[in-house]
CHARMM-style PDB file with segment names, atoms N, HN, CA, C and O in Angstrom:
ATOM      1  N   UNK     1       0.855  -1.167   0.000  1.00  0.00      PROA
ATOM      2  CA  UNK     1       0.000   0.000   0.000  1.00  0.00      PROA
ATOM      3  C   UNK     1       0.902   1.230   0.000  1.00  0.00      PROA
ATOM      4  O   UNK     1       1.984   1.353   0.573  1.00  0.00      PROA
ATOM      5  N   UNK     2       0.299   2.051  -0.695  1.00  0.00      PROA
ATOM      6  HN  UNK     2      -0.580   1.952  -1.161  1.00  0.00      PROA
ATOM      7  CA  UNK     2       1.242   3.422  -0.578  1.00  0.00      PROA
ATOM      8  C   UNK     2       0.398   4.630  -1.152  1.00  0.00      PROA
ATOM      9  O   UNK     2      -0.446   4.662  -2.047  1.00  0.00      PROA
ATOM     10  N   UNK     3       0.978   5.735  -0.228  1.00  0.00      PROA
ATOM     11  HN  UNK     3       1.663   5.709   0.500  1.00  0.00      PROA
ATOM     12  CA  UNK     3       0.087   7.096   0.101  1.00  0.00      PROA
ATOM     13  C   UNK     3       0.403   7.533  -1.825  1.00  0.00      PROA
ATOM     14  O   UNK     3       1.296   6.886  -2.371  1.00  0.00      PROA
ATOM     15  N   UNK     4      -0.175   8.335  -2.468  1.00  0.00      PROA
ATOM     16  HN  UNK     4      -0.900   8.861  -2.025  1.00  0.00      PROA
ATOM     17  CA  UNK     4      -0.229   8.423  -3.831  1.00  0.00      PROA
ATOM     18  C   UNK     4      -1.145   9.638  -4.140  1.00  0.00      PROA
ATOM     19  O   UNK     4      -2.142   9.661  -3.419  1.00  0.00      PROA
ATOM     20  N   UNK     5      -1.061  10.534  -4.932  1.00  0.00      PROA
ATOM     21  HN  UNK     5      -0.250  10.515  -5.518  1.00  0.00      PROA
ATOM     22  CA  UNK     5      -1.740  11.697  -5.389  1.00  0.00      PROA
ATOM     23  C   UNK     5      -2.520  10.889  -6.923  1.00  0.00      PROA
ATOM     24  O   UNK     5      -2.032  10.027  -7.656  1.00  0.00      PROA
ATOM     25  N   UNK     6      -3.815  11.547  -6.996  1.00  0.00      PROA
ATOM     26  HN  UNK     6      -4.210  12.247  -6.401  1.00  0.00      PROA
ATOM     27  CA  UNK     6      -4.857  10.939  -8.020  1.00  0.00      PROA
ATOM     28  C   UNK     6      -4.079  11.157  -9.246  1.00  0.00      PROA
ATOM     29  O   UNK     6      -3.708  12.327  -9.344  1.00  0.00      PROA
ATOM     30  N   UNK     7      -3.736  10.430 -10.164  1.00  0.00      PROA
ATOM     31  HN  UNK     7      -4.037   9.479 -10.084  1.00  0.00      PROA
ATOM     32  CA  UNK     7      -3.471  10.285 -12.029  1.00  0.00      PROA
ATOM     33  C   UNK     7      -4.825  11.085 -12.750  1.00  0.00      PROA
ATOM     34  O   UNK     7      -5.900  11.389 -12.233  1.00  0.00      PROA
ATOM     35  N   UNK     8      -4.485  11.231 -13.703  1.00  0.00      PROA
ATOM     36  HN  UNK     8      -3.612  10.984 -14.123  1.00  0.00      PROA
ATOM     37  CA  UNK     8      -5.080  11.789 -14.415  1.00  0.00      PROA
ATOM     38  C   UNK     8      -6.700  11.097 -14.767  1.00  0.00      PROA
ATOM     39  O   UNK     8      -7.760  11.662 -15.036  1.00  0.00      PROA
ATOM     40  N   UNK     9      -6.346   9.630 -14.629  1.00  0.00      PROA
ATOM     41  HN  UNK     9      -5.484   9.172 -14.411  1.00  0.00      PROA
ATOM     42  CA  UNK     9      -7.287   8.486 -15.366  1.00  0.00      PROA
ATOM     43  C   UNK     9      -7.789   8.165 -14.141  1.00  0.00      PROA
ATOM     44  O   UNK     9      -8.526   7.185 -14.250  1.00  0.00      PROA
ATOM     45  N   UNK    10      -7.672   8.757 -12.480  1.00  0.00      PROA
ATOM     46  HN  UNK    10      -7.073   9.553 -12.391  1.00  0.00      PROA
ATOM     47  CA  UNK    10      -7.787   7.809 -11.540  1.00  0.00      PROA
ATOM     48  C   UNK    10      -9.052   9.043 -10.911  1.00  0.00      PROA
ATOM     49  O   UNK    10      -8.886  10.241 -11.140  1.00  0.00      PROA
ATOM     50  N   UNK    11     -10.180   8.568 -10.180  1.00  0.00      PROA
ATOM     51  HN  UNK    11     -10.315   7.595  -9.995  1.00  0.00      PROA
ATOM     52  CA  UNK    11     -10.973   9.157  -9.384  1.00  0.00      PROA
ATOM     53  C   UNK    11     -10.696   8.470  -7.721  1.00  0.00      PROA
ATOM     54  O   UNK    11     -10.431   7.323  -7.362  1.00  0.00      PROA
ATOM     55  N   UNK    12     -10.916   9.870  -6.883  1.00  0.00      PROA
ATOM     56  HN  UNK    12     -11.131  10.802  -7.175  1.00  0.00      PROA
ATOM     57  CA  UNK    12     -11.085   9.535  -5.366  1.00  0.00      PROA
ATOM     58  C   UNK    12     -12.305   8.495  -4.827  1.00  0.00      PROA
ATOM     59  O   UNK    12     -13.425   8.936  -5.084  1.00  0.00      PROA
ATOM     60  N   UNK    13     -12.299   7.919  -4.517  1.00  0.00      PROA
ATOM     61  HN  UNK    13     -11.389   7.561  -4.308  1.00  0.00      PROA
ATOM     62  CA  UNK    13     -13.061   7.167  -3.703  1.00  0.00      PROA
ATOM     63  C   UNK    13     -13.300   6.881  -1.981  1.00  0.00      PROA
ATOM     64  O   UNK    13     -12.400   6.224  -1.458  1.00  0.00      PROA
ATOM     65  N   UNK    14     -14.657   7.410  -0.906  1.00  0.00      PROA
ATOM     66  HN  UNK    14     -15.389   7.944  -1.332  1.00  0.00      PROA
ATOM     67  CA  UNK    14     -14.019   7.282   0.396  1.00  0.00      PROA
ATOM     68  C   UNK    14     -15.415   6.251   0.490  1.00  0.00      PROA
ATOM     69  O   UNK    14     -16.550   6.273   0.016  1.00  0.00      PROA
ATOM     70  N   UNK    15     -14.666   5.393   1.343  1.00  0.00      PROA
ATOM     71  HN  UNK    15     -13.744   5.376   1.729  1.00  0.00      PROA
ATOM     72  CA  UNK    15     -15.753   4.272   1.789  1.00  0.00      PROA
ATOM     73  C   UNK    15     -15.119   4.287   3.405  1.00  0.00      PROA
ATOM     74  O   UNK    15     -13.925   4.093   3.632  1.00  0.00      PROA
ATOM     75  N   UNK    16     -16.186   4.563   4.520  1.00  0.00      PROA
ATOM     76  HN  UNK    16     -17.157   4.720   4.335  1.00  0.00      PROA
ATOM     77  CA  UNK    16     -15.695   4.417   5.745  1.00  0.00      PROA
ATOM     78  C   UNK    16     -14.176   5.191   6.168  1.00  0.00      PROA
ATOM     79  O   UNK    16     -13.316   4.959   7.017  1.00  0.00      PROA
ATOM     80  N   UNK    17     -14.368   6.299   5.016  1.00  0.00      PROA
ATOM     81  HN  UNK    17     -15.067   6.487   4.326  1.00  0.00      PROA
ATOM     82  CA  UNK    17     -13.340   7.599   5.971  1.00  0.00      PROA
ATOM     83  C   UNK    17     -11.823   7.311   5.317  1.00  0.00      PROA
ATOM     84  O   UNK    17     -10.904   8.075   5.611  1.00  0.00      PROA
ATOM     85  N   UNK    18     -11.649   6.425   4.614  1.00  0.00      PROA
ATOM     86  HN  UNK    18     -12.396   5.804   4.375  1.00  0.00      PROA
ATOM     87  CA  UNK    18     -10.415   5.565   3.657  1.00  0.00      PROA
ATOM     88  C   UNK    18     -10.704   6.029   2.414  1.00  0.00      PROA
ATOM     89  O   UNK    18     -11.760   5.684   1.883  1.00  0.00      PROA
ATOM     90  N   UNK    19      -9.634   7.050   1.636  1.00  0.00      PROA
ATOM     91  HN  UNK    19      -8.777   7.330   2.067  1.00  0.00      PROA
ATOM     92  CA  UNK    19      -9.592   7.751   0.499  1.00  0.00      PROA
ATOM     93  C   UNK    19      -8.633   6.378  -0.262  1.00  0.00      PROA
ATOM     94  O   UNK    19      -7.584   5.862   0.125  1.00  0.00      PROA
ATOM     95  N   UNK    20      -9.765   5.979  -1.858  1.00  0.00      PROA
ATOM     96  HN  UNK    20     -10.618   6.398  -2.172  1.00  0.00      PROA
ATOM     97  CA  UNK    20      -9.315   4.997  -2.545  1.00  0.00      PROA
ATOM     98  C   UNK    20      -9.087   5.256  -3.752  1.00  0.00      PROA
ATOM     99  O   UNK    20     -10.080   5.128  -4.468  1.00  0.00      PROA
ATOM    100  N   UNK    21      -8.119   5.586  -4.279  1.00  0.00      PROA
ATOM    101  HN  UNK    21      -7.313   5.691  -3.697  1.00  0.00      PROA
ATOM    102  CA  UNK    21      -8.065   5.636  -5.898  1.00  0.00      PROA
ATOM    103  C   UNK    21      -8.324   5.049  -6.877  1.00  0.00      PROA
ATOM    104  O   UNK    21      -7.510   4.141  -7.043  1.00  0.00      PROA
ATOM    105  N   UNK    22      -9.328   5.115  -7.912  1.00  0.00      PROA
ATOM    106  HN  UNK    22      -9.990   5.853  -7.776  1.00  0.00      PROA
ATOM    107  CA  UNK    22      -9.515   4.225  -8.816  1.00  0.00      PROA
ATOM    108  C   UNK    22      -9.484   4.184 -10.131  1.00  0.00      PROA
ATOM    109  O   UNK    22     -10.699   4.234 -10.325  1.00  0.00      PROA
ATOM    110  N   UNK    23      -8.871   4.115 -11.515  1.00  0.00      PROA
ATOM    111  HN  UNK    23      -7.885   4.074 -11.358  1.00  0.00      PROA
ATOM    112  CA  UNK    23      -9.204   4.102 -12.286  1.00  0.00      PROA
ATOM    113  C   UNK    23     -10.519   4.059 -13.080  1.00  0.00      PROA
ATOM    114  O   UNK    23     -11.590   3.647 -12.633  1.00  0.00      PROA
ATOM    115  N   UNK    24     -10.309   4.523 -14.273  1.00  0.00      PROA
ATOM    116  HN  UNK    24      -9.439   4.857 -14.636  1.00  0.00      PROA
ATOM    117  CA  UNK    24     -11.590   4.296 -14.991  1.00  0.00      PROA
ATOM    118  C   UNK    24     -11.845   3.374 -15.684  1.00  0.00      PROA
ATOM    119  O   UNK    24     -12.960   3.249 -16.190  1.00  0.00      PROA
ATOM    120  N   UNK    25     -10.573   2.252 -15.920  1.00  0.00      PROA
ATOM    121  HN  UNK    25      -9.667   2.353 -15.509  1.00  0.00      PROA
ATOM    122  CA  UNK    25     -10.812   1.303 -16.295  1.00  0.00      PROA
ATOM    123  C   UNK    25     -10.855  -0.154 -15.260  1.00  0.00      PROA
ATOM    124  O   UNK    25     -11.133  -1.259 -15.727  1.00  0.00      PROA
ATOM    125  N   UNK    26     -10.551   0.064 -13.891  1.00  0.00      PROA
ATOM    126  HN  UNK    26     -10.326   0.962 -13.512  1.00  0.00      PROA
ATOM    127  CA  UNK    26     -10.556  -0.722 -12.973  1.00  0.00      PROA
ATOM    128  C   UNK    26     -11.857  -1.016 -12.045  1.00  0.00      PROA
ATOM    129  O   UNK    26     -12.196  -1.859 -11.215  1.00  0.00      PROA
ATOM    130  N   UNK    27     -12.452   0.277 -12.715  1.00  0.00      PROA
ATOM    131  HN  UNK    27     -12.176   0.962 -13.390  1.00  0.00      PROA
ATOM    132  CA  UNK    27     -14.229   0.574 -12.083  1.00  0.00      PROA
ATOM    133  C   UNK    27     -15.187  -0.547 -12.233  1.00  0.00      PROA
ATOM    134  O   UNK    27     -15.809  -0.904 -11.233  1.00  0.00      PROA
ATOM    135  N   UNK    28     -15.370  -1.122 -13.327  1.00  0.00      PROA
ATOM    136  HN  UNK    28     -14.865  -0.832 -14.139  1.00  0.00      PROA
ATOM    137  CA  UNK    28     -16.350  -2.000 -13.685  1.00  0.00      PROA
ATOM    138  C   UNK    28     -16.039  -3.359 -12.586  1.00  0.00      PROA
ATOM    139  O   UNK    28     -16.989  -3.929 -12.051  1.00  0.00      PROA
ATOM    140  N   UNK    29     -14.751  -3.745 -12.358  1.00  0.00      PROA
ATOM    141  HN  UNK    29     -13.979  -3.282 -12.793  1.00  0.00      PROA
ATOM    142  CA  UNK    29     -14.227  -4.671 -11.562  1.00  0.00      PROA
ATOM    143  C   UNK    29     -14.732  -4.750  -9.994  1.00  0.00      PROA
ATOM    144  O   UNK    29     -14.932  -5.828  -9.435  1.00  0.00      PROA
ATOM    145  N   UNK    30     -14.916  -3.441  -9.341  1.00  0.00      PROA
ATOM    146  HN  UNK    30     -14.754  -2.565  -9.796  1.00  0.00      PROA
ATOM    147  CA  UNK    30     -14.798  -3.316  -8.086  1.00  0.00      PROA
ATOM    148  C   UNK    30     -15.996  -2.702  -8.157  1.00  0.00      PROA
ATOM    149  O   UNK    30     -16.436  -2.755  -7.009  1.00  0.00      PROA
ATOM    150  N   UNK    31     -16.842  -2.104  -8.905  1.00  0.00      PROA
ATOM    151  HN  UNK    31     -16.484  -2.061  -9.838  1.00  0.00      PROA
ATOM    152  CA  UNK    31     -18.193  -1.916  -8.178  1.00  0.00      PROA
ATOM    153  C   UNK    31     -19.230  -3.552  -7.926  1.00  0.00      PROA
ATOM    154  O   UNK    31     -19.352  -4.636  -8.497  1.00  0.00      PROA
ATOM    155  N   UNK    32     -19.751  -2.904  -6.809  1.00  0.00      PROA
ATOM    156  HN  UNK    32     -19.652  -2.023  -6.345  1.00  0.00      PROA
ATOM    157  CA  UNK    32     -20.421  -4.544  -6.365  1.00  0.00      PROA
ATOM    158  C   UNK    32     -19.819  -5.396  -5.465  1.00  0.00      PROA
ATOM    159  O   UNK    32     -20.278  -6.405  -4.928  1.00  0.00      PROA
ATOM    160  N   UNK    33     -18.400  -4.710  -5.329  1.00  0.00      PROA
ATOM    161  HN  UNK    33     -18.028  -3.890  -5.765  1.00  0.00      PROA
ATOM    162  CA  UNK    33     -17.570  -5.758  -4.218  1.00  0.00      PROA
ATOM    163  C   UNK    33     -17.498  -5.250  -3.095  1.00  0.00      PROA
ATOM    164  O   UNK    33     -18.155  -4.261  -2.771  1.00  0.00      PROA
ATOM    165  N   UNK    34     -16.554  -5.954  -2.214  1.00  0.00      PROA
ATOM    166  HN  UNK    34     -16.020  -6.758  -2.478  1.00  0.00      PROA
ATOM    167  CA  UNK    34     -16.148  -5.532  -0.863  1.00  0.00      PROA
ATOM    168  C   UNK    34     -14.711  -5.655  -0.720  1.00  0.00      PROA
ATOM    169  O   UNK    34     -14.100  -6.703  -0.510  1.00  0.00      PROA
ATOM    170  N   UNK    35     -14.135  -4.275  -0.877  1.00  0.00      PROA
ATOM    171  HN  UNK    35     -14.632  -3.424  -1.048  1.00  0.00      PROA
ATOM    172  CA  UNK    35     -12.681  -4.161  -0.490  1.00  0.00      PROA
ATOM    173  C   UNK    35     -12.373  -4.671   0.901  1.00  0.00      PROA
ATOM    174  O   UNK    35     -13.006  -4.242   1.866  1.00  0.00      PROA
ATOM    175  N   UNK    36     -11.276  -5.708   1.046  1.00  0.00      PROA
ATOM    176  HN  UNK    36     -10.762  -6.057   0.262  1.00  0.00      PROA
ATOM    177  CA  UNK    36     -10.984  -6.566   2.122  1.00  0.00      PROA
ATOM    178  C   UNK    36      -9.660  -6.928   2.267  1.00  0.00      PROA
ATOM    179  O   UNK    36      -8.984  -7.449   1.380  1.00  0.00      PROA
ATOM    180  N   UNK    37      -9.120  -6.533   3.883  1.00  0.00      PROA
ATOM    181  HN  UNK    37      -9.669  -6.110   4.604  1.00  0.00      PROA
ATOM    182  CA  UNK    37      -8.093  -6.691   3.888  1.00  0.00      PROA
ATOM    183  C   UNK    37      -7.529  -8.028   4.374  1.00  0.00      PROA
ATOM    184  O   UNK    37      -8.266  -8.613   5.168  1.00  0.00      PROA
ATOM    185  N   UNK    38      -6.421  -8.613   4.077  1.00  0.00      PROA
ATOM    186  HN  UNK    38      -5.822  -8.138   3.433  1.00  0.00      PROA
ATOM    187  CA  UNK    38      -6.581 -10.420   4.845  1.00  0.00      PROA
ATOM    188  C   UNK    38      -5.113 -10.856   5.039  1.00  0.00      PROA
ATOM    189  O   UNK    38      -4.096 -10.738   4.356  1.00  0.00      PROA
ATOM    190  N   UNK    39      -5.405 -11.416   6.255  1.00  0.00      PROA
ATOM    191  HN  UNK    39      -6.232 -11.512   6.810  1.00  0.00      PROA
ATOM    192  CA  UNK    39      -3.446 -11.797   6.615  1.00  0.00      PROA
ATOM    193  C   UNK    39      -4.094 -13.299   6.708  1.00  0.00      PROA
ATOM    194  O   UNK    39      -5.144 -13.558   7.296  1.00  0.00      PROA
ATOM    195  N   UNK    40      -3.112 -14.414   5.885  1.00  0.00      PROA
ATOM    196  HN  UNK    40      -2.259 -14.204   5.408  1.00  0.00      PROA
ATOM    197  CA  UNK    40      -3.240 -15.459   5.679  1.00  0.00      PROA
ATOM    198  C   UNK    40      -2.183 -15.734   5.736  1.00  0.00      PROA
ATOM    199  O   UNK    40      -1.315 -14.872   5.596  1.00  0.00      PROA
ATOM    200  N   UNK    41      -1.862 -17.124   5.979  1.00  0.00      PROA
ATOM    201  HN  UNK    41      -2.566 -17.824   6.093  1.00  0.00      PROA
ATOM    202  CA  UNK    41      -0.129 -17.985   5.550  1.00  0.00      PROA
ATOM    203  C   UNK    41       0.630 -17.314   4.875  1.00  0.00      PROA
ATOM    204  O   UNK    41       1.740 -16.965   5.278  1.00  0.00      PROA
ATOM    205  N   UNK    42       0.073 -16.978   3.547  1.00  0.00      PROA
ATOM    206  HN  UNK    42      -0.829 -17.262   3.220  1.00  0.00      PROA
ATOM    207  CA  UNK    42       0.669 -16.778   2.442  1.00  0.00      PROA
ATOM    208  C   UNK    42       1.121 -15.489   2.322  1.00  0.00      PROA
ATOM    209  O   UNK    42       2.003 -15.096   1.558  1.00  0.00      PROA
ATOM    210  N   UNK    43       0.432 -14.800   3.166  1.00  0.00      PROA
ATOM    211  HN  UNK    43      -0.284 -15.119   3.786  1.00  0.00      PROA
ATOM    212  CA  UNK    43       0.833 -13.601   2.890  1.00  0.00      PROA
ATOM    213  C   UNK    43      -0.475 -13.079   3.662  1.00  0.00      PROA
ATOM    214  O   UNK    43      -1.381 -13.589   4.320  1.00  0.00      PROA
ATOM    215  N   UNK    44       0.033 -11.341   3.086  1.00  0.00      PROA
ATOM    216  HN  UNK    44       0.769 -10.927   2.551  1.00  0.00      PROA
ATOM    217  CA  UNK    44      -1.303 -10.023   3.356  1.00  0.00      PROA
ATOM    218  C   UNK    44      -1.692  -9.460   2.559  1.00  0.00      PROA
ATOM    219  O   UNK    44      -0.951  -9.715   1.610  1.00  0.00      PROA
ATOM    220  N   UNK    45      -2.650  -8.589   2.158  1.00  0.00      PROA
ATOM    221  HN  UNK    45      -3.252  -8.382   2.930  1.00  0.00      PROA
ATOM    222  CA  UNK    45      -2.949  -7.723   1.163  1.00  0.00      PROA
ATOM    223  C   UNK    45      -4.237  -7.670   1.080  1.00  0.00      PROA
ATOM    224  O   UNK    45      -5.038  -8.439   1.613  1.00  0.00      PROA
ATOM    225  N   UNK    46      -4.551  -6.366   0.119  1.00  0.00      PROA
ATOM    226  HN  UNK    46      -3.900  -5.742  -0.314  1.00  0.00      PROA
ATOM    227  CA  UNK    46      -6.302  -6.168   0.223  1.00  0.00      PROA
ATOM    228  C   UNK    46      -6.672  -7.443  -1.396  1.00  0.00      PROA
ATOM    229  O   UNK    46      -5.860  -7.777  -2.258  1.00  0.00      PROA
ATOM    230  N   UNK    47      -7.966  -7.808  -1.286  1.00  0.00      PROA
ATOM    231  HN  UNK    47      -8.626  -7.536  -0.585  1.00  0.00      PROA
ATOM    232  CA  UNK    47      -8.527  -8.449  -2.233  1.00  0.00      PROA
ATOM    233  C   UNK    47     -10.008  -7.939  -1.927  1.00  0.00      PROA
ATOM    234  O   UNK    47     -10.390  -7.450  -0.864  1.00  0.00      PROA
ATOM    235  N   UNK    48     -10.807  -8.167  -3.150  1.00  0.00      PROA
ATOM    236  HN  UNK    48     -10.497  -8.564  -4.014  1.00  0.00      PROA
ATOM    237  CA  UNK    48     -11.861  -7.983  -3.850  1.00  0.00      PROA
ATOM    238  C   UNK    48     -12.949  -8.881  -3.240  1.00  0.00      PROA
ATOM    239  O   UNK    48     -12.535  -9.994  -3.564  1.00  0.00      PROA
ATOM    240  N   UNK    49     -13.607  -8.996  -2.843  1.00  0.00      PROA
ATOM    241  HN  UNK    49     -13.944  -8.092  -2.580  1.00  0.00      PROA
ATOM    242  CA  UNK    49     -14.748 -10.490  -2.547  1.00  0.00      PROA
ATOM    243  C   UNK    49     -16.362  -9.538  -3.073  1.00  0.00      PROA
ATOM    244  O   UNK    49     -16.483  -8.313  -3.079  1.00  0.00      PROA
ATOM    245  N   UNK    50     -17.456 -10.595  -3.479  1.00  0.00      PROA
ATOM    246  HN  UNK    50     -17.358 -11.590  -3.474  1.00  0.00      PROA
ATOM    247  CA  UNK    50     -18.281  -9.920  -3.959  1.00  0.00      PROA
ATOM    248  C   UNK    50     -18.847  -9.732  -3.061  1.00  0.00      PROA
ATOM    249  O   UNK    50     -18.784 -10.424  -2.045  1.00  0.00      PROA
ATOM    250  N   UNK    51     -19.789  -8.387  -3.272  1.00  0.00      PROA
ATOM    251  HN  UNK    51     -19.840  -7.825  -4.097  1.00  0.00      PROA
ATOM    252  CA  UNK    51     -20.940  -8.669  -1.929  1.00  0.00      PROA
ATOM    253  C   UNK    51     -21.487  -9.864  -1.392  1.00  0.00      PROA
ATOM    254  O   UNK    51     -21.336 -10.326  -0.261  1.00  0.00      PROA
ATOM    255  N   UNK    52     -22.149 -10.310  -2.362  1.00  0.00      PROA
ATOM    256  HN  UNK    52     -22.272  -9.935  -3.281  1.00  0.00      PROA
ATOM    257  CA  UNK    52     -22.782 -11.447  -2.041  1.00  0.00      PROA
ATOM    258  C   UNK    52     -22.204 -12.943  -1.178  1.00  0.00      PROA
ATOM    259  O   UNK    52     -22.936 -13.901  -0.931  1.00  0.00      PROA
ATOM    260  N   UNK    53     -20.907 -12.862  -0.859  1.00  0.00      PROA
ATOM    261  HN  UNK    53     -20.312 -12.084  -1.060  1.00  0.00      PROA
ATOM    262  CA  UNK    53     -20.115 -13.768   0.083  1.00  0.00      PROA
ATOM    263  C   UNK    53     -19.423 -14.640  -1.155  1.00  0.00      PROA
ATOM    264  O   UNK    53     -19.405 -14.373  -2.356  1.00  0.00      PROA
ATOM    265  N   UNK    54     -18.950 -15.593  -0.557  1.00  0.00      PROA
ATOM    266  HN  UNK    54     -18.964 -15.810   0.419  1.00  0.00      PROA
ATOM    267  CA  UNK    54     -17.969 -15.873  -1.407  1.00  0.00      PROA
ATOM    268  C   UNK    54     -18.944 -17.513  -2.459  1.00  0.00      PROA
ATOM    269  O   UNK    54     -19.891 -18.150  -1.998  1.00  0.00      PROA
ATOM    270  N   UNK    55     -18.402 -17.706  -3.587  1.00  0.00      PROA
ATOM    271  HN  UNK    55     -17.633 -17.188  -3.962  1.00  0.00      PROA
ATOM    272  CA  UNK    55     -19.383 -18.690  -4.245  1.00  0.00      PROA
ATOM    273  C   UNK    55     -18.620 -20.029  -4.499  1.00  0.00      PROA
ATOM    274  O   UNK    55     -18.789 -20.722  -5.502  1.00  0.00      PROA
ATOM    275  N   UNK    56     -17.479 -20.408  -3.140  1.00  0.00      PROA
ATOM    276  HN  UNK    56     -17.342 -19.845  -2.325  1.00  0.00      PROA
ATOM    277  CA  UNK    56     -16.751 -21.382  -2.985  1.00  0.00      PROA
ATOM    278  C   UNK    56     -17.283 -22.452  -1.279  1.00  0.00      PROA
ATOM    279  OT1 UNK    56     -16.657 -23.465  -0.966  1.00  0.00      PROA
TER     280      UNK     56
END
């Protein structure tokens, strides 16, 4: 993760007070989801899950 000023192609996004940058081509991907952050074995990092819970 890293602090970053908006691109030209990128819009602000705040969900719960957390300013998110997004493209305009990355939009179609992430509306409908739930940005989620997750520490597992493997690692950490944010991932995508749909609203609707997971279909596994």
């Amino acid at each position: 993760m890293a602090l970053d000023e908006p691109k030209e192609n990128e819009q602000t996004v705040t969900a719960d007070g957390l300013d998110i940058l997004i493209s305009e081509e990355a939009k179609p991907y992430a509306t409908g989801n739930i940005l989620d952050w997750v520490q597992a074995f493997g690692g950490e990092g944010f991932i995508l899950q749909p609203e609707s819970g997971s279909t596994c």
